[in-house]
C-alpha positions in Angstrom: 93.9 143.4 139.7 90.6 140.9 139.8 88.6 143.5 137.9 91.2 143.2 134.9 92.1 139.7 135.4 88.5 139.0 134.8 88.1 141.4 132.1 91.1 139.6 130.5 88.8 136.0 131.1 85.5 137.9 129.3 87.5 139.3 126.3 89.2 135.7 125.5 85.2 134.0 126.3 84.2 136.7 123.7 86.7 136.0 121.3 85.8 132.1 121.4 82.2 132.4 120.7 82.7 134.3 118.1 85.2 131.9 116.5 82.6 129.4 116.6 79.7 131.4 115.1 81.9 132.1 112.6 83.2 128.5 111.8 80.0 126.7 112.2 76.7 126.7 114.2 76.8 125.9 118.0 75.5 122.3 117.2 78.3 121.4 115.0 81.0 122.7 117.6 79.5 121.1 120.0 79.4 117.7 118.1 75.4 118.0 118.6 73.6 115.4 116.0 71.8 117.8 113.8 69.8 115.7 111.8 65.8 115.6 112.4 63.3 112.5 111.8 60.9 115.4 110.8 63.2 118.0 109.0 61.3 119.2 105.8 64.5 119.0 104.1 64.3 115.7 103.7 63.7 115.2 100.1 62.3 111.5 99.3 65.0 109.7 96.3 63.5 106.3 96.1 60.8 104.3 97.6 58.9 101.0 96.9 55.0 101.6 97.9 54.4 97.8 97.0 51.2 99.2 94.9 51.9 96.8 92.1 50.4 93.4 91.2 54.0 91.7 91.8 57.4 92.5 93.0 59.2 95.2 91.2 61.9 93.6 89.4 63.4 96.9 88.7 64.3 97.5 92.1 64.6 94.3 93.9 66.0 90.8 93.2 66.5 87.5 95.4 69.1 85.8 97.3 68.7 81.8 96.9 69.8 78.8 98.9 70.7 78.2 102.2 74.3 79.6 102.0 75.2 77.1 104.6 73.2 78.8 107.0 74.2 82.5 106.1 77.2 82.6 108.7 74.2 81.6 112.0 72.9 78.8 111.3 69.9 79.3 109.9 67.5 76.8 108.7 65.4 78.3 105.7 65.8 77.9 101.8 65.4 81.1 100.7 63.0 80.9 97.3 63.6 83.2 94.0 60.0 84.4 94.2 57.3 81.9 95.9 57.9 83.3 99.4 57.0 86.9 98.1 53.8 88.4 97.4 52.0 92.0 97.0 48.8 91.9 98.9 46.8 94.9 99.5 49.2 96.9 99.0 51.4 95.7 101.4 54.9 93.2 100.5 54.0 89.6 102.5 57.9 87.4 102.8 56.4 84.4 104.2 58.1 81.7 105.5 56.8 78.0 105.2 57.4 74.6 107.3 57.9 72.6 104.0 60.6 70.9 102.9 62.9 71.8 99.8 65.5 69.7 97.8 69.0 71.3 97.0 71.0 68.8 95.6 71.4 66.1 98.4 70.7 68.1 101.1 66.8 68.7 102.2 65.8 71.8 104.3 62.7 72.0 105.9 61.5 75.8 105.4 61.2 77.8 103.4 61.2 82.1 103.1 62.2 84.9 101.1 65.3 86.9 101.1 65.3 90.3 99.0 67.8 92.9 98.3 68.1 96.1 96.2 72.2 95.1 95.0 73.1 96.2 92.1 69.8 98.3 91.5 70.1 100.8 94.1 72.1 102.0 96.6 72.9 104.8 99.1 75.3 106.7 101.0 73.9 108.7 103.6 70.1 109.7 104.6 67.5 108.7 106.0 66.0 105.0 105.5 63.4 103.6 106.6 60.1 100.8 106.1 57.1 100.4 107.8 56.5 97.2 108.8 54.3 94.2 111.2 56.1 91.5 112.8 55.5 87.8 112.8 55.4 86.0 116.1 56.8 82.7 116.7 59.8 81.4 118.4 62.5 81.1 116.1 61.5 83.4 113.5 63.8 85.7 112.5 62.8 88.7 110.1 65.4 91.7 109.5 65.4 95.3 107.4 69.1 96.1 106.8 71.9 97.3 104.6 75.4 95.8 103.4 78.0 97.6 101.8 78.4 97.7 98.3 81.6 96.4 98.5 81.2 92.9 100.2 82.2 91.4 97.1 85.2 92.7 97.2 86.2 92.7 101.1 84.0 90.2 102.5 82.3 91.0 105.6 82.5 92.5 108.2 84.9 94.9 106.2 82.0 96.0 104.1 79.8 97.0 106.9 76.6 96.8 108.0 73.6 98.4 109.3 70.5 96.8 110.6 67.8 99.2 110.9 65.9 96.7 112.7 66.0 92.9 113.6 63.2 91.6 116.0 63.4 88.1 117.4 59.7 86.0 117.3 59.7 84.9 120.8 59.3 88.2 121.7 56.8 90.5 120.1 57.8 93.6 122.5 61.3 94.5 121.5 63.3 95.6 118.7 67.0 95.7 118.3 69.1 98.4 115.9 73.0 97.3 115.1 75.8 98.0 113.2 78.4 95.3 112.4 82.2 96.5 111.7 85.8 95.0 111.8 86.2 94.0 115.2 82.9 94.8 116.3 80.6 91.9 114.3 78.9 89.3 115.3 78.5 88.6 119.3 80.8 91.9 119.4 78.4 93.8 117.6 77.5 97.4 118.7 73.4 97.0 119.4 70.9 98.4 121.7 67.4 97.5 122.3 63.7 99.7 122.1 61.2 97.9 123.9 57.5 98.9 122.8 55.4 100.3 126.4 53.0 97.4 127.3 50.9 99.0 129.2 49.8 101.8 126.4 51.3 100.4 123.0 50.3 97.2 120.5 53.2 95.0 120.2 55.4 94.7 117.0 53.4 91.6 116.0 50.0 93.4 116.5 50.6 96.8 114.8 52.6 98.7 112.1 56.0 100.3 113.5 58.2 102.7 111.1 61.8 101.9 111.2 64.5 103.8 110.2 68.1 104.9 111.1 69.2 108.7 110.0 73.2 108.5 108.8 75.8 110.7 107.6 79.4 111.1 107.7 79.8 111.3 111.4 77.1 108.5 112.8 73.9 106.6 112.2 71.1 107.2 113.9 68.6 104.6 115.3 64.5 105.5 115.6 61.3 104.2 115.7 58.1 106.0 114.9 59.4 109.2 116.1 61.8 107.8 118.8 65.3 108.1 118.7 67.0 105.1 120.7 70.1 104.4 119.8 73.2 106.1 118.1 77.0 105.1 117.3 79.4 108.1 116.1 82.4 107.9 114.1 84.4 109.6 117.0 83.2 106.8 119.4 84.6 104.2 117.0 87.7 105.6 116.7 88.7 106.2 120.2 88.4 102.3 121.0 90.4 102.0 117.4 87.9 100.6 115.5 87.7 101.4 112.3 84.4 103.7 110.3 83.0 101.8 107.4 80.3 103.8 106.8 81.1 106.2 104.3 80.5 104.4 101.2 77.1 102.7 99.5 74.7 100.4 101.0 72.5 98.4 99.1 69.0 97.6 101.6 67.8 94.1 102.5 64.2 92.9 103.6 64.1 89.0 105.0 62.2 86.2 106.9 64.6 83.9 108.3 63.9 80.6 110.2 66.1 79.9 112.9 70.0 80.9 113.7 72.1 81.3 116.5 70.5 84.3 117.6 66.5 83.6 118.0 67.0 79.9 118.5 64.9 77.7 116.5 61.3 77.0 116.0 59.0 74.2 117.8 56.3 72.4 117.0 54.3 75.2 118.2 55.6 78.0 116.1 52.9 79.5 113.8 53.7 78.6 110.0 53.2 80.0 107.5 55.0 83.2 109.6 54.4 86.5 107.3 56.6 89.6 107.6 54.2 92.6 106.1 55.7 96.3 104.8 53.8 98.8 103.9 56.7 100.6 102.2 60.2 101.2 101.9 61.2 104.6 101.6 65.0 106.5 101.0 65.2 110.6 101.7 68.5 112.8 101.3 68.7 115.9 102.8 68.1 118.7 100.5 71.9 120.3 99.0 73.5 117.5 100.2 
């Protein structure tokens, strides 16, 4: 009896590995992320090397004003163009202590706020810069994506992703988030990477590539070559929130003074603060 009961147990194992074989790879049945930082298939679609004299019009244009703090508070008056420079070849947002009329209301710094909306967009991929950090308590700089939709259902509805938002008072951590309905703002979905002080530079003192990795099912957080941080569609939808990444995302590259978040700066924050990138780049996997 036990030698066919367990026959019975091998021919029904055998029968379910084949079925998943057949369906799809052992990864995918699994729910295993498949995507790889370093996959060769990973075919590069856009990219700004910052090579140029000036900003490229052609792929980036500004946000301007203080939008009543942008929704945190915030302190800067974002320029359309003084704040921004090509040096080297390297783009240099930096924010000024200066002050800045705007009808009867006078702000006292200034930065740069640039996006690719409208130009270019993305749904799935990999993204990612290469950038150096300003250090300074209260500075706020950010590389990050909105949905292409936001004019249409506002925010959080539209999603977003931030690849990577680093706080000045701090020049050894990062953080990687994703804003949602009813997961925005404090009840964002985030998760630090702190750089190793005892064998690293810090994010003020050397260039870091960040990026996330996203398709259908999740986006993937890394830096350099480290994944450290992840949030699936599946773990969304078991707390019923809802996915609202499967659409376009236009990318965003600021300086920001300020905000809830970082607090604001003193008299001993550095200024002028500059955020440096080396480049932004955009791959899709090939035959997607």
């Amino acid at each position: 009896m036990k030698t066919k009961y367990f026959s019975g147990i091998l021919k029904i194992a055998s029968i379910i590995i084949l079925y998943l074989f057949s369906s799809c790879n052992i990864s995918e049945a699994l729910g295993v992320n498949t995507m790889n930082i370093n996959d060769p298939k990973w075919k590069l679609i856009w990219s700004d090397e910052f090579d140029g004299k000036e900003l490229d019009k052609n792929k980036w244009r500004f946000d301007i004003g203080n939008n009543n703090g942008w929704g945190n508070n915030e302190l800067q008056y974002y320029t359309d163009g003084k704040n921004v420079k090509i040096e080297n070849g390297m783009l240099v947002i930096e924010a000024r202590r200066e002050d800045v009329k705007d009808g009867s209301r006078t702000y006292n710094y200034t930065s740069s706020r640039i996006k690719t909306e409208g130009l270019f967009s993305v749904q799935y991929g990999k993204v990612e810069a290469r950038i150096k950090f300003p250090y300074g308590k209260g500075l706020w700089p950010a590389f990050w994506m909105l949905g292409t939709n936001i004019r249409y259902v506002g925010w959080p509805m539209c999603g977003e992703i931030d690849i990577v938002e680093f706080l000045g008072h701090d020049k050894w951590t990062v953080y990687g988030t994703i804003h949602g309905p009813g997961y925005n703002g404090g009840k964002a979905i985030s998760k630090s990477f702190k750089a190793d002080a005892t064998k690293d530079k810090s994010f003020v003192d050397e260039f870091y590539v960040y990026g996330i990795m996203w398709n259908e099912d999740e986006v993937v957080w890394y830096v350099n070559d480290k994944i450290y941080h992840r949030v699936s569609r599946e773990s969304l939808e078991k707390q019923e929130k809802l996915w609202v990444f499967d659409q376009p995302f236009f990318i965003i590259l600021n300086l920001a003074v300020g905000g809830n978040w970082p607090g604001y700066p003193t008299f001993e924050t550095p200024f002028p603060a500059r955020m440096y990138v080396d480049y932004v780049r955009v791959y899709k996997l090939e035959n997607e």
